[in-house]
C-alpha positions in Angstrom: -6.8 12.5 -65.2 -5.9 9.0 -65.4 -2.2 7.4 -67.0 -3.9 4.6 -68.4 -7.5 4.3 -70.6 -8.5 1.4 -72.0 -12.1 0.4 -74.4 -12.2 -3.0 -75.0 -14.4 -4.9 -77.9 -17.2 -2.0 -77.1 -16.4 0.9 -79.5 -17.5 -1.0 -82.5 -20.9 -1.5 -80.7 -21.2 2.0 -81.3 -22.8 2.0 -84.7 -23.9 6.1 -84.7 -20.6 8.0 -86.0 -21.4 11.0 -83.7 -21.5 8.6 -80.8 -18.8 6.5 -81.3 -17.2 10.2 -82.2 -18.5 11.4 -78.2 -17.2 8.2 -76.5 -13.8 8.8 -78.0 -13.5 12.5 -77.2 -15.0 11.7 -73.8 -12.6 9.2 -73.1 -9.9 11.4 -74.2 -10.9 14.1 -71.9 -9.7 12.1 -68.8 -6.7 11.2 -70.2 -3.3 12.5 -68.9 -0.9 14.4 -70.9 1.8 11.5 -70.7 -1.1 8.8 -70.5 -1.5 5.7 -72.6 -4.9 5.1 -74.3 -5.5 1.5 -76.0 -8.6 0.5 -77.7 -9.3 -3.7 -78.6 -11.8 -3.9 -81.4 -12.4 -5.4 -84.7 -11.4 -3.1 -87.5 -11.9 -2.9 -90.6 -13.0 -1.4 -93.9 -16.3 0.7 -93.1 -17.8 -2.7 -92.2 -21.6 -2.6 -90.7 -22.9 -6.1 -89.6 -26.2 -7.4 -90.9 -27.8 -6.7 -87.6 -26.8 -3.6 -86.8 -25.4 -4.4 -83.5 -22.1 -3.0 -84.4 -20.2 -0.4 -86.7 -16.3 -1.9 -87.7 -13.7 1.1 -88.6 -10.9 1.1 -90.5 -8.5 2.2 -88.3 -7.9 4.7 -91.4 -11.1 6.2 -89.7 -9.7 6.0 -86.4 -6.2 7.9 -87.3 -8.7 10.9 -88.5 -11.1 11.3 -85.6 -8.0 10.6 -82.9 -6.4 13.5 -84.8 -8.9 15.9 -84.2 -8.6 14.8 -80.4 -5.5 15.5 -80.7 -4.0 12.1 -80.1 -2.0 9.5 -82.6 -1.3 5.8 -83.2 1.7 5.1 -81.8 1.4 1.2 -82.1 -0.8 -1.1 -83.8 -1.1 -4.8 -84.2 -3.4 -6.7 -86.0 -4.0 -10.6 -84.7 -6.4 -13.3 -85.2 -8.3 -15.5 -82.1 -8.4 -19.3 -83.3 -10.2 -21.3 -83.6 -13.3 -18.7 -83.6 -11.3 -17.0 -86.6 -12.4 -13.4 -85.4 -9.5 -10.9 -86.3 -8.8 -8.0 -83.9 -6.9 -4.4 -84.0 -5.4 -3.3 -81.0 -4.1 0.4 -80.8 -1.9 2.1 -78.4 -2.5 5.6 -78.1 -0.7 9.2 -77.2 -1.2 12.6 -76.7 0.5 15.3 -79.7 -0.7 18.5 -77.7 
């Protein structure tokens, strides 16, 4: 079991629900009952680029699947990278069970 997990810009290039729905229970599995999971990634509402390469959540979405891994939001902040414009979601996460 690790204390701290982190994904970084790489869940959204998960466009299959059920595999973006693995790599997050996967993940969860080695982390520690006190441990701190953060995900980076562009969120947003049920977004799917043109060319497939990736699959943006709202983090709506997120809140449901994390809570059928039995883990919550604790934080979230929302920011933008100038002067590429890109918007990104960061999320601190914690075990409830």
């Amino acid at each position: 079991m690790v204390e701290r997990l982190a994904a970084a810009d790489v869940l959204q290039h998960l466009v299959q629900d059920r595999a973006w729905h693995r790599a997050l229970a996967s993940l969860s599995d080695h982390l520690a009952a006190d441990g701190l999971f953060v995900i980076l990634d562009c969120m947003s509402e049920e977004f799917r680029s043109k060319d497939v390469h990736c699959n943006r959540r709202s983090l709506a979405r997120y809140a449901v699947v994390l809570d059928t891994l039995g883990l919550r939001v604790v934080e979230h902040e929302r920011f933008r990278l100038e002067p590429e414009g890109v918007t990104k979601d960061l999320l601190a996460i914690r075990r409830t069970r």
